[in-house]
N, C-alpha and C positions, 0 to 999 in steps of 0.2 A: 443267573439262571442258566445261559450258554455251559459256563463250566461247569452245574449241576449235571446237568443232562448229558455232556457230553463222558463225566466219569461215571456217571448211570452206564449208558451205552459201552464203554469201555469193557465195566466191570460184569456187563451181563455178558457183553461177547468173550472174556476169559473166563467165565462158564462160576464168577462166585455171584455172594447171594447184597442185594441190595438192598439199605432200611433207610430210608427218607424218612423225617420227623418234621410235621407242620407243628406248629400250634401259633393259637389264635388268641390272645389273651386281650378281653373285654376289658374298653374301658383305655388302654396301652395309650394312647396318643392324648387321651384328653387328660392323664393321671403322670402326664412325662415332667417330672421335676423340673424345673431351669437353671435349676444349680448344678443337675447332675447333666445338663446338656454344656452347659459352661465351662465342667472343670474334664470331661472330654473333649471341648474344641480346643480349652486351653493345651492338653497333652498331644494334640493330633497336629499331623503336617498341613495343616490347614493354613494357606497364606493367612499374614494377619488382616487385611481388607474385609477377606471372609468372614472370618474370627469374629473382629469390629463389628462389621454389618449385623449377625445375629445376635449380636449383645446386643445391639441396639432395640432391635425388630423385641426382640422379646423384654427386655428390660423394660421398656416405653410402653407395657401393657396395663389397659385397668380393669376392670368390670365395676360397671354404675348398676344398682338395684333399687329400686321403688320402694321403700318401706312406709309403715304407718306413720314411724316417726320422719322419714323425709328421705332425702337422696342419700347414699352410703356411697363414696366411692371405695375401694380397693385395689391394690397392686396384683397383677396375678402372677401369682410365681411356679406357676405350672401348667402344661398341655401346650399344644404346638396349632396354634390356627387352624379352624377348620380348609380344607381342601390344599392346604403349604403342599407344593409338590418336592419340597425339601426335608417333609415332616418324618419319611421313612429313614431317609438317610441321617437324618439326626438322631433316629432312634437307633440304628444300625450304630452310630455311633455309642450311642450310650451301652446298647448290649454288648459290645464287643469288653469295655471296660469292664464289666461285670464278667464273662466268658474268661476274661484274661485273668481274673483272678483266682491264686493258688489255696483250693480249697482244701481244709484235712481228710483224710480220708480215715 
């Protein structure tokens, strides 16, 4: 955010025109694949300890649900915990691999 602002500032005091793009896409953290965070931690300079660690965390996930016919467990293989304060930087990761790929134009 520092270096946003600071080439905002920059570019408004050499007198050009600045365009910031937020966006906000519902749903982003709870819809984050684990495969697609995996096979970016795999390619990232990320020590392998790190690495490890979030295989773990998220591999060893279930969700249990009440049905009529009785308990359901499942593996969840997607969304990043609520409140992770890791969860941006993971997704930061995952956009970047998507950002970095060569689209046709």
């Amino acid at each position: 955010m520092n270096d946003l602002l600071r080439k905002i500032k920059t570019a408004r005091r050499d007198g050009k025109h600045v365009l910031v793009l937020s966006i906000d896409i519902k749903g982003t953290f709870d819809n984050l694949q684990h495969r697609a965070i995996f096979k970016s931690l795999d390619v990232s300079a990320c020590p392998r300890s790190i690495n490890k660690l979030f295989h773990s965390l998220l591999q060893n996930r279930k969700v249990t649900l009440l049905t009529p016919q009785g308990r359901e467990t499942e593996d969840q293989k997607q969304g990043c915990p609520q409140g992770w304060c890791s969860g941006p930087a993971l997704l930061n990761l995952v956009a970047n691999e998507i950002l970095n790929q060569v689209w046709p134009r």
